[in-house]
C-alpha positions as a LaTeX table, in Angstrom:
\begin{tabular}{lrrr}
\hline
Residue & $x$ (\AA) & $y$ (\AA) & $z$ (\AA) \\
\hline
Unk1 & $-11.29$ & $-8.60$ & $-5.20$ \\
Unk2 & $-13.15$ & $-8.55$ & $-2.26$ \\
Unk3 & $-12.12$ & $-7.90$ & 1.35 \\
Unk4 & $-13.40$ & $-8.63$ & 4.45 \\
Unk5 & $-13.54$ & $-5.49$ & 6.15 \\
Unk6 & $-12.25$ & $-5.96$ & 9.87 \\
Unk7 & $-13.08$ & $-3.36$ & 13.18 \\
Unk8 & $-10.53$ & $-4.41$ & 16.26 \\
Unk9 & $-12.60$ & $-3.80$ & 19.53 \\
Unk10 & $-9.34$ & $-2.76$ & 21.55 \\
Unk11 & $-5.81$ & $-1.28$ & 21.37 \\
Unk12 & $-4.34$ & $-4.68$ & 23.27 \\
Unk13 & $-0.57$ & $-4.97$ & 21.81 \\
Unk14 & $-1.50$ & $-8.52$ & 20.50 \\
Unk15 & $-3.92$ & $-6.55$ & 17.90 \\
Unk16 & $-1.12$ & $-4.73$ & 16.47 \\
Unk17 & $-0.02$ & $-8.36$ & 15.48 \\
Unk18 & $-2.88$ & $-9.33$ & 13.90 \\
Unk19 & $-3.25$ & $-5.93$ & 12.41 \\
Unk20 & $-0.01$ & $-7.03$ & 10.33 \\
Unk21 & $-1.93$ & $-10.47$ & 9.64 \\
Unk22 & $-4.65$ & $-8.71$ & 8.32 \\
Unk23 & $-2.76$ & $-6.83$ & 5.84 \\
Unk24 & $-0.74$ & $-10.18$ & 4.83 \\
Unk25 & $-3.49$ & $-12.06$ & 4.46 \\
Unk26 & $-4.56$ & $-10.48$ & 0.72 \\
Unk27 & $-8.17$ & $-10.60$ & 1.45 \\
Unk28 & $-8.85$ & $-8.71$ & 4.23 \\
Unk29 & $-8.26$ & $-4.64$ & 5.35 \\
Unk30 & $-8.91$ & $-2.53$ & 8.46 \\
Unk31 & $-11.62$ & $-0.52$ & 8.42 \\
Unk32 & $-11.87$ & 0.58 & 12.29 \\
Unk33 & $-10.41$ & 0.41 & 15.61 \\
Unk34 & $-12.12$ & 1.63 & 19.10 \\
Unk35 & $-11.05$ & 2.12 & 22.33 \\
Unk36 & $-12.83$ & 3.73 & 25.33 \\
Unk37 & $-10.61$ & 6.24 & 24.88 \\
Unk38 & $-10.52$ & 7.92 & 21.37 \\
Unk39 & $-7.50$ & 9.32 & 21.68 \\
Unk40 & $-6.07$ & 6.21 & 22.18 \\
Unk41 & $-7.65$ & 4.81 & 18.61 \\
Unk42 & $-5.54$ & 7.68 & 16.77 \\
Unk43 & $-2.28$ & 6.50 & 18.35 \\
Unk44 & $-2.76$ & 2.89 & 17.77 \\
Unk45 & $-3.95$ & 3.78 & 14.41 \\
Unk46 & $-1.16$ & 6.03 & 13.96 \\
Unk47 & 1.97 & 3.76 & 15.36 \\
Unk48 & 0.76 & 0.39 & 12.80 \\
Unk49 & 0.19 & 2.74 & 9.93 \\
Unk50 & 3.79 & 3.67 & 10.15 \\
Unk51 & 4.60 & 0.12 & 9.96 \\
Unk52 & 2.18 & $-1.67$ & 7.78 \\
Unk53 & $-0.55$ & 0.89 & 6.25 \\
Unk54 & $-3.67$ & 0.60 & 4.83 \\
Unk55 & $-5.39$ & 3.13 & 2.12 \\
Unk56 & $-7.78$ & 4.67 & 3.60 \\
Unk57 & $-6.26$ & 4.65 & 6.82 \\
Unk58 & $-9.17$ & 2.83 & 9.50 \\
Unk59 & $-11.32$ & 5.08 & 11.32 \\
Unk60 & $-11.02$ & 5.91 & 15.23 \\
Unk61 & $-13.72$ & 5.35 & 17.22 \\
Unk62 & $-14.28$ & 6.46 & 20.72 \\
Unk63 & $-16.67$ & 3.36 & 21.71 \\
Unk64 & $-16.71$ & $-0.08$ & 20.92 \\
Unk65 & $-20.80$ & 0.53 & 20.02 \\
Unk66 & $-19.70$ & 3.38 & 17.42 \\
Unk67 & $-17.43$ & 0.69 & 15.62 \\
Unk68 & $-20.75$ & $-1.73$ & 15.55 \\
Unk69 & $-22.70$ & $-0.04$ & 14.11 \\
Unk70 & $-20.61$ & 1.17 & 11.75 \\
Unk71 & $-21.42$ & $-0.10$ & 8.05 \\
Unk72 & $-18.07$ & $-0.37$ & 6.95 \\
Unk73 & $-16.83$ & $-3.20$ & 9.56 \\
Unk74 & $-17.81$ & $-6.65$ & 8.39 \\
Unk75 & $-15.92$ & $-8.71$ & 11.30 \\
Unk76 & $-14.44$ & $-7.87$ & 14.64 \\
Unk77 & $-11.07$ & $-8.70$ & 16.21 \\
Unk78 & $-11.56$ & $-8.90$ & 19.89 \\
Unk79 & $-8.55$ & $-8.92$ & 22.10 \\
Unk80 & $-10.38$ & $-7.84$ & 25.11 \\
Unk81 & $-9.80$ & $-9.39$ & 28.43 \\
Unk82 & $-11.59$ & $-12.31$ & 28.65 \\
Unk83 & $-14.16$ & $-11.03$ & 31.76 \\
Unk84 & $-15.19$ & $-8.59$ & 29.13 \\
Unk85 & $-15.17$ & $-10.94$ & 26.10 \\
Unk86 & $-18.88$ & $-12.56$ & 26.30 \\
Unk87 & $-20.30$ & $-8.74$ & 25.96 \\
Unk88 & $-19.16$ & $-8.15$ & 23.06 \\
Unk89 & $-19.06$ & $-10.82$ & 21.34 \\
Unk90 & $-22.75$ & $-10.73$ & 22.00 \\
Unk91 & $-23.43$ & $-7.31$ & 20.66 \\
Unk92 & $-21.10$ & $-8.16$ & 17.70 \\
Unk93 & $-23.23$ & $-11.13$ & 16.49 \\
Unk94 & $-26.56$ & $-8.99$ & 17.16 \\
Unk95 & $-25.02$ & $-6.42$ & 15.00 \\
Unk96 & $-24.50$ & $-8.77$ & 12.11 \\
Unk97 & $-20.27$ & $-9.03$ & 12.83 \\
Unk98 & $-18.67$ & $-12.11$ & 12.15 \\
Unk99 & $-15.96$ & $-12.44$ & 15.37 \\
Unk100 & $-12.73$ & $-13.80$ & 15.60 \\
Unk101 & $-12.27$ & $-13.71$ & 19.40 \\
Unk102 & $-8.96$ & $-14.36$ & 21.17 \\
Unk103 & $-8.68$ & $-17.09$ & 24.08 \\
Unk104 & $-9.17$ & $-17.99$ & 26.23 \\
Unk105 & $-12.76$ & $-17.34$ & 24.58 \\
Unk106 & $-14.64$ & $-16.94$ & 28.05 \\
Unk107 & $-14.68$ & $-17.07$ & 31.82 \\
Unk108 & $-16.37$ & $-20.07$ & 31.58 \\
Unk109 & $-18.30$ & $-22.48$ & 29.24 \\
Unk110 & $-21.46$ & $-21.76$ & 29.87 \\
Unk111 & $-20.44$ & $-17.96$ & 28.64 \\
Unk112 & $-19.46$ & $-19.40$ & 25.57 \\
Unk113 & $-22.26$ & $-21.62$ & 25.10 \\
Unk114 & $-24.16$ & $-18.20$ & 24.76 \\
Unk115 & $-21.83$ & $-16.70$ & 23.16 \\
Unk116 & $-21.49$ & $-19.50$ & 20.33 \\
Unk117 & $-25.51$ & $-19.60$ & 20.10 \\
Unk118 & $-25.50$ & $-15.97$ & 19.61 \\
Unk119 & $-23.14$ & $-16.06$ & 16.67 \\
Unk120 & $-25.42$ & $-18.94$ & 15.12 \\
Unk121 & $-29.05$ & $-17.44$ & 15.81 \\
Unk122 & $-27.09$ & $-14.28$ & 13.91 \\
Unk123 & $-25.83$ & $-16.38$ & 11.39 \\
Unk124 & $-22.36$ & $-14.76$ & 12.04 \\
Unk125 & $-18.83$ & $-17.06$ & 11.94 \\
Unk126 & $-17.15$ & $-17.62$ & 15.71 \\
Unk127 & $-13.46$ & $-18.41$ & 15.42 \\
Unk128 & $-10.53$ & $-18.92$ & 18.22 \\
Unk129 & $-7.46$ & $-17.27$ & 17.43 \\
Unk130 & $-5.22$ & $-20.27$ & 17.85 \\
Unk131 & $-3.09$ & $-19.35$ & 15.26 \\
Unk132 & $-1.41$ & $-22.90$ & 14.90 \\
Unk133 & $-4.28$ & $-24.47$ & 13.58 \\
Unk134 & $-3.74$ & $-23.43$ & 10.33 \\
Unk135 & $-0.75$ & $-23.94$ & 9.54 \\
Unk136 & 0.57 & $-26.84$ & 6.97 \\
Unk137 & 2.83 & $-28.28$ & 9.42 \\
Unk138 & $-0.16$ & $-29.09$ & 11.34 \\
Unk139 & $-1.87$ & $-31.38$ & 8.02 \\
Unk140 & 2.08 & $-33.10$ & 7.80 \\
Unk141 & 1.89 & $-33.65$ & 11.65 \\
Unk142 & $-1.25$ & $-35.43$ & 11.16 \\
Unk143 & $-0.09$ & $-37.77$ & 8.19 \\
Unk144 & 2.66 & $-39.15$ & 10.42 \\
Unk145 & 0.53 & $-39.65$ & 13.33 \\
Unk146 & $-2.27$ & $-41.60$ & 10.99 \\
Unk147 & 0.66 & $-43.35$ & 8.91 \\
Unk148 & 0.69 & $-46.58$ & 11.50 \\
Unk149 & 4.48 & $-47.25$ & 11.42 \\
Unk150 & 6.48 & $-44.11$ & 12.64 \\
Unk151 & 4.60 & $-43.37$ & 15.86 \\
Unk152 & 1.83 & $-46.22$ & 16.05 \\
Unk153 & $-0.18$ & $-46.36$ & 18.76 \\
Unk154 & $-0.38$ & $-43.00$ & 21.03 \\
Unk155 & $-0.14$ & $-43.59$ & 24.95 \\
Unk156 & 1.33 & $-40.52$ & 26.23 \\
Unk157 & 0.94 & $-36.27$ & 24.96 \\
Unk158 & 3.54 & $-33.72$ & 27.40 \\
Unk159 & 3.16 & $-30.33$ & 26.50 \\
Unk160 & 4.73 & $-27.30$ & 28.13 \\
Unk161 & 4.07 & $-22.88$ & 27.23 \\
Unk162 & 5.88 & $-20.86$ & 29.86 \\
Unk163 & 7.37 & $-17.64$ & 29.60 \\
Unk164 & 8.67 & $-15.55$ & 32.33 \\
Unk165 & 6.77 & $-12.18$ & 33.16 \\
Unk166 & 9.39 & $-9.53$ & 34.77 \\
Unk167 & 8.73 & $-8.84$ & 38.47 \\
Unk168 & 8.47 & $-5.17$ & 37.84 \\
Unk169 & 5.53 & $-5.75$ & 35.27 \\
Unk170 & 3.55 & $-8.17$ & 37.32 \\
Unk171 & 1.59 & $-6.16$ & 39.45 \\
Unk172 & $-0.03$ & $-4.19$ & 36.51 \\
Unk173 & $-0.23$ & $-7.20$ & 33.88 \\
Unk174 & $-3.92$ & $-8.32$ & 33.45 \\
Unk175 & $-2.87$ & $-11.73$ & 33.04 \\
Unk176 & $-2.31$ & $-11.80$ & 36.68 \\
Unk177 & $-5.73$ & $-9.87$ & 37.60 \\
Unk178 & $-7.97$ & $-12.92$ & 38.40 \\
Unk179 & $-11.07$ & $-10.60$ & 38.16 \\
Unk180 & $-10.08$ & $-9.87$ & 34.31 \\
Unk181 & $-8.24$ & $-12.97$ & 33.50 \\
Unk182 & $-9.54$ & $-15.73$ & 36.11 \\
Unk183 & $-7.79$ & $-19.01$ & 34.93 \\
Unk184 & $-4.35$ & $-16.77$ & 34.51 \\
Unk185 & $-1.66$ & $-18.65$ & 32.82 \\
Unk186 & $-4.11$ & $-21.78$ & 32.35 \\
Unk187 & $-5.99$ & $-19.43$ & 30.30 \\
Unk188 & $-3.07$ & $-17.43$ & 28.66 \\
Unk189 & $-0.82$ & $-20.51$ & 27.82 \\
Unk190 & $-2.48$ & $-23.99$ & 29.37 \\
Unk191 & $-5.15$ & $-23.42$ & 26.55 \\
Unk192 & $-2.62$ & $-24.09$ & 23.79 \\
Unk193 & $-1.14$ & $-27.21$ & 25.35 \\
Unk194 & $-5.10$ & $-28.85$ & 25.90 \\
Unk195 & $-5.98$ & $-27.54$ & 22.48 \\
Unk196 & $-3.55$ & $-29.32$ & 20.76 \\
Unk197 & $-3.78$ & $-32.78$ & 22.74 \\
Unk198 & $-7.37$ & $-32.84$ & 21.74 \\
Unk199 & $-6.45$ & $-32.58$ & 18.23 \\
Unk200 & $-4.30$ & $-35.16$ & 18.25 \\
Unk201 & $-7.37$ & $-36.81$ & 20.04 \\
Unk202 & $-9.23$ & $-36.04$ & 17.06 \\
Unk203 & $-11.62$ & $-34.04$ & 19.29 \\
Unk204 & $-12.26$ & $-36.90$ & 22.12 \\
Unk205 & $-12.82$ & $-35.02$ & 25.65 \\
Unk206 & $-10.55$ & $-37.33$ & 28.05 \\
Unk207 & $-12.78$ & $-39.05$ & 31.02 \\
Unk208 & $-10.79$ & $-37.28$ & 33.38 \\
Unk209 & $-9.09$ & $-34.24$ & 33.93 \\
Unk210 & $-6.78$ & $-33.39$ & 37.36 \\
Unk211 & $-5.33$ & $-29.66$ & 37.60 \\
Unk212 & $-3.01$ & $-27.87$ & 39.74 \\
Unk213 & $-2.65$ & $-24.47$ & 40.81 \\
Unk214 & 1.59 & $-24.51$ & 41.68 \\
Unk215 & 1.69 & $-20.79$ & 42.13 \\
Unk216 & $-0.49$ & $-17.54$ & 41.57 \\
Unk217 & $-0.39$ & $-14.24$ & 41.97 \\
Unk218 & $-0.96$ & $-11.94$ & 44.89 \\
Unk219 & $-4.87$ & $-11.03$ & 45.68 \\
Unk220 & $-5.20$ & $-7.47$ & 47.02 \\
Unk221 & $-8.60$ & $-5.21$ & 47.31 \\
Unk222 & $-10.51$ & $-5.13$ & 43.74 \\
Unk223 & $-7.72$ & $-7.58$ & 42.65 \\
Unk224 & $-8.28$ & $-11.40$ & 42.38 \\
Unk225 & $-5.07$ & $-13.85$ & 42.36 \\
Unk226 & $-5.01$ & $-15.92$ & 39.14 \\
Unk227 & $-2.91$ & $-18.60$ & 38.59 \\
Unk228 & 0.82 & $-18.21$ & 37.13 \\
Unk229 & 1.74 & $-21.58$ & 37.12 \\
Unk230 & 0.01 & $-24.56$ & 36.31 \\
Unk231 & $-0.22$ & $-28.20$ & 35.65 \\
Unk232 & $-2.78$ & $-30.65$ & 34.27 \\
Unk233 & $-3.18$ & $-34.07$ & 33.31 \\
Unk234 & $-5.96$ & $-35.53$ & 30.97 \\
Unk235 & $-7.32$ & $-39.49$ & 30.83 \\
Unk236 & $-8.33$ & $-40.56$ & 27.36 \\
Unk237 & $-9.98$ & $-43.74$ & 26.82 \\
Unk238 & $-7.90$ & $-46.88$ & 26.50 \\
Unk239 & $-5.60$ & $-45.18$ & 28.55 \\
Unk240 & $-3.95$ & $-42.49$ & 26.32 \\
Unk241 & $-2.68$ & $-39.80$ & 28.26 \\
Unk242 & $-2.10$ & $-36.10$ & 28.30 \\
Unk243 & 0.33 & $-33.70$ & 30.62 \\
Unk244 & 1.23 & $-30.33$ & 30.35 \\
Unk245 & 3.02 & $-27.43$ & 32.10 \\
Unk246 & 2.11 & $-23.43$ & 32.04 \\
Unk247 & 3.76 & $-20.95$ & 33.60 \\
Unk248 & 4.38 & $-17.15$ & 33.67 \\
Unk249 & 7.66 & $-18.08$ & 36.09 \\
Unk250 & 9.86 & $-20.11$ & 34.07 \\
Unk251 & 11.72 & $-19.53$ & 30.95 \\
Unk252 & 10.16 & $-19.22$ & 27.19 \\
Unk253 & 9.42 & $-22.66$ & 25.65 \\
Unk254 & 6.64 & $-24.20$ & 23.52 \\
Unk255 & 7.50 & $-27.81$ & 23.19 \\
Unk256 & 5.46 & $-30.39$ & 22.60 \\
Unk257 & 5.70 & $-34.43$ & 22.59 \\
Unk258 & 3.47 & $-37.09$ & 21.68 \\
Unk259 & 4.83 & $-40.56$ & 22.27 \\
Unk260 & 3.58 & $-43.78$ & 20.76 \\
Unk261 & 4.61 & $-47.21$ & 20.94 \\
Unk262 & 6.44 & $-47.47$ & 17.61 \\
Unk263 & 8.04 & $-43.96$ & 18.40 \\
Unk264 & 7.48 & $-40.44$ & 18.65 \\
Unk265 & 6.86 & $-36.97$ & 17.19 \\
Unk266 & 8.17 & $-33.78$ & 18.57 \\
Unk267 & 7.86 & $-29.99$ & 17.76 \\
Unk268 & 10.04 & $-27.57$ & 19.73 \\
Unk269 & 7.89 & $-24.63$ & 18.29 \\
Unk270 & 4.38 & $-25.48$ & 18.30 \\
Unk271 & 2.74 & $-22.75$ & 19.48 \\
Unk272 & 5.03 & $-20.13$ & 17.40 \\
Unk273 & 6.97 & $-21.18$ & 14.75 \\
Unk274 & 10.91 & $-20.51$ & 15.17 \\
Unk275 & 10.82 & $-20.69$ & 11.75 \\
Unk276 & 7.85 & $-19.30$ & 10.25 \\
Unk277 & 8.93 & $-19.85$ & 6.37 \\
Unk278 & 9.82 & $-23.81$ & 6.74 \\
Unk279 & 8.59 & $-24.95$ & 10.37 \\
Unk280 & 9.90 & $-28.42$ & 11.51 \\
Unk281 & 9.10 & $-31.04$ & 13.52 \\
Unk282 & 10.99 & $-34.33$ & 14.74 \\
Unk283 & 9.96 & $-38.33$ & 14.19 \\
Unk284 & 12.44 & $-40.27$ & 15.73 \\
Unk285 & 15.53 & $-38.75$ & 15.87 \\
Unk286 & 14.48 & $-37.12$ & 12.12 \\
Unk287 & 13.88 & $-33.54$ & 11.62 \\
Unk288 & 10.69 & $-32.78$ & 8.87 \\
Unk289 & 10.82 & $-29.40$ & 7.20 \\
Unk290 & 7.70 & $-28.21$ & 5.69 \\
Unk291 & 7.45 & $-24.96$ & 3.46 \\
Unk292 & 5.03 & $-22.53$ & 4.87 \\
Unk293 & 3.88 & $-21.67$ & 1.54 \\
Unk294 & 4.03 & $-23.43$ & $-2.25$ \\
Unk295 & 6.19 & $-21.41$ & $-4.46$ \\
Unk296 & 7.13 & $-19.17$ & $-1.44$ \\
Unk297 & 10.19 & $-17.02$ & $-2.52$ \\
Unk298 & 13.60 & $-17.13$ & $-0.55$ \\
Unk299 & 13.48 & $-15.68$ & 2.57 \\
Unk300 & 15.16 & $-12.73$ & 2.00 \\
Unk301 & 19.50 & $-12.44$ & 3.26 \\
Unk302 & 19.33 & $-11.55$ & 6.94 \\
Unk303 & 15.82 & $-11.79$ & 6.91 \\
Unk304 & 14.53 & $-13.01$ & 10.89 \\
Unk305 & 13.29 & $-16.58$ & 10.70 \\
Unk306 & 11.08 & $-16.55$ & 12.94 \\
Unk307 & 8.78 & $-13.32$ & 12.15 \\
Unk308 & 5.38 & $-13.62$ & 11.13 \\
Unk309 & 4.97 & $-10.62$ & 8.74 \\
Unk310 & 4.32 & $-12.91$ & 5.52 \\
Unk311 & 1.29 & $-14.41$ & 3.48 \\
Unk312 & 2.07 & $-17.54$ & 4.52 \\
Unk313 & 3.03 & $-17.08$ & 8.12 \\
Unk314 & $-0.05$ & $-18.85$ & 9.74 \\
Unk315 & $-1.29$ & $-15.76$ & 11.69 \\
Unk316 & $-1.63$ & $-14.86$ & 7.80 \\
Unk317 & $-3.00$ & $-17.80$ & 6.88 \\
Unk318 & $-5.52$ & $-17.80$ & 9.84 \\
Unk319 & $-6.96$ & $-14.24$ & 8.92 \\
Unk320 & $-7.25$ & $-15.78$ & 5.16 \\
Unk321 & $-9.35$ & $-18.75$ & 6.25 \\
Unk322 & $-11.05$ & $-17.00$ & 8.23 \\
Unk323 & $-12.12$ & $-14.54$ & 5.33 \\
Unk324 & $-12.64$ & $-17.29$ & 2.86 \\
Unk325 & $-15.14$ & $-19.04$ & 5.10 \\
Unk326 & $-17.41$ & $-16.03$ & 4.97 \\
Unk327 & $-16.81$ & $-15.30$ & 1.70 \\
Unk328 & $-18.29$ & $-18.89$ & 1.09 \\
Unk329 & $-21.33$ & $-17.54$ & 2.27 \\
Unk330 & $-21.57$ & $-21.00$ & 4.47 \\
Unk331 & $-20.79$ & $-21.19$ & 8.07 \\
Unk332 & $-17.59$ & $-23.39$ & 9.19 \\
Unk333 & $-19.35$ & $-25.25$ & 12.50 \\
Unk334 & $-16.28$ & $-27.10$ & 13.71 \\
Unk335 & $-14.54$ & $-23.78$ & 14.67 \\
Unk336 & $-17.23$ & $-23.00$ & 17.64 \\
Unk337 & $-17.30$ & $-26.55$ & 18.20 \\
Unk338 & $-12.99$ & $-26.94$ & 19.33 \\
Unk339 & $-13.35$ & $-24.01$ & 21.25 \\
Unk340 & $-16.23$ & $-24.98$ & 23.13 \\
Unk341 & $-14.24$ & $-28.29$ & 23.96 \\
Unk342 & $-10.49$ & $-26.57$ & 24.78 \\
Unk343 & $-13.17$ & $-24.27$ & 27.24 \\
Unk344 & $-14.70$ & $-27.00$ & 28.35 \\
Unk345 & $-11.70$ & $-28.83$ & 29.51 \\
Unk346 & $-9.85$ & $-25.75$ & 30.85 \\
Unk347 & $-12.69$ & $-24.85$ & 33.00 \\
Unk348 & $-12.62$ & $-28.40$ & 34.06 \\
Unk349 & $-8.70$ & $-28.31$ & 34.70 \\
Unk350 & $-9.43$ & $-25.03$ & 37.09 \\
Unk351 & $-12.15$ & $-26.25$ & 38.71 \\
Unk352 & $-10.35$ & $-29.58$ & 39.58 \\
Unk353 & $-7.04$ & $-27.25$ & 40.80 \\
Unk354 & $-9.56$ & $-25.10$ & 43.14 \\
Unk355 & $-11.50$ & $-28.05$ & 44.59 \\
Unk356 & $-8.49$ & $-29.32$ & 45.00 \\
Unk357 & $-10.03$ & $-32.81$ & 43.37 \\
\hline
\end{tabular}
């Protein structure tokens, strides 16, 4: 069978996550890894081999232009901060590498405009790595909000991704560092929340979009602040509306609400699955399992519920579409074209919050 053969442009802890997706998804390996450190390849190439290896081990390189040009790398992971991201996803697509980048995608649209045409003039697939969008609750979640009688109508999404970041690890976390990560949490978390009201928008861009920077962090020399907590609120036409809440300051949750005026639809979990092997959701006061996988097996006795390291875990799942699409040999235009739209309303979120507007 063939493999798509993936390089990770980074040794962010967030790849050693997908590096375990990668190996569940069946149809894809690591061949590389680079840092701009080499050293620092080996021991992120040594530490997930010990957990979840691949034969041949992937090479170390010492640049992320070494693991370019290299011939066996077919697609590239990159976890970069997102000042850095437009570079090299731009070198990526001129080197032929399909790129599955992580989001926010870039520090602003028109960055990912070029970004996106790059991958096209290249003929290379662009993907987000909203993990969530692939997974089968998502295809349930969209038969009750089409079925006309549970939720009806929809007037009103609330969404809210907060976590809290320890005091002691603020000052050196790049999500904080507006000149690496310039929309902060909005970025980091917010993107979620206004990626999942447009889907249930079926892609329409609300008519107007209000944002709030509540907090941020502390600017010092070289050192931007970025927002840590944040609030937004999207108009739809025929006045549907969409809230949500982000914040590196308050405690984890990933809820998510979408009233209508028959009823409503809930998911406690919707950016990471408490339960990755039968993810629920609630209509009206009834709780909806679905089964992560057809013919899954039992979860094993004692087994955590809510770890991804499965085939059918979506961060699995998203790898495996991912592959599948380029083994198709025909490029999937609707990924580039959400993530241009989430950016495009996230910048447009920030820009209110800074103007103030």
């Amino acid at each position: 069978m063939n493999k798509l053969r993936f390089g990770i442009l980074s040794t962010a802890h967030i790849a050693q996550k997908n590096w375990k997706a990668i190996h569940n998804s069946g149809n894809s390996i690591v061949t590389g890894v680079a840092s701009r450190d080499l050293e620092r390849s080996r021991q992120f190439i040594l530490e997930c081999q010990q957990q979840v290896p691949f034969t041949p081990p992937p090479v170390a390189f010492g640049s992320y232009d070494e693991l370019l040009a290299s011939k066996n790398v077919d697609a590239v992971y990159i976890p970069l901060p997102t000042a850095l991201r437009k570079e090299w996803v731009m070198r990526a697509a001129q080197a032929g590498k399909h790129v599955l980048c992580e989001k926010p995608c870039a520090a602003n649209l028109a960055d990912l405009k070029e970004m996106i045409s790059a991958c096209r003039k290249n003929r290379v697939q662009f993907m987000d790595g909203v993990m969530f969008m692939h997974s089968p609750r998502l295809d349930r979640v969209r038969e009750t909000l089409d079925d006309g009688t549970s939720i009806g109508s929809i007037r009103r999404i609330m969404s809210g991704f907060s976590f809290y970041m320890d005091k002691n690890s603020t000052p050196t976390n790049i999500r904080v560092h507006g000149g690496l990560e310039p929309t902060g949490c909005l970025g980091d978390l917010g993107w979620y929340c206004i990626r999942f009201a447009l889907w249930v928008m079926r892609w329409q861009l609300p008519h107007t979009v209000t944002g709030r920077i509540l907090s941020q962090s502390a600017a010092s020399p070289g050192q931007p602040s970025a927002p840590t907590e944040f609030s937004g609120e999207l108009i739809f036409a025929e006045g549907v509306s969409a809230g949500f809440y982000c914040s590196f300051l308050a405690p984890n949750q990933q809820w998510v609400n979408v009233s209508g005026m028959k009823g409503y639809l809930r998911l406690p979990d919707f950016v990471h699955p408490f339960d990755s092997h039968e993810p629920v959701f609630e209509v009206n006061q009834t709780e909806v399992k679905v089964k992560a996988g057809a013919g899954e097996p039992a979860r094993p006795p004692g087994s955590d519920a809510g770890e991804q390291g499965h085939p059918t875990a979506q961060d699995a799942r998203m790898i495996r579409n991912f592959a599948n699409q380029i083994f198709s040999g025909k490029l999937n235009d609707e990924w580039p074209e959400w993530a241009l739209k989430t950016q495009q309303v996230t910048d447009a979120c920030f820009e209110s919050a800074r103007s103030n507007s």
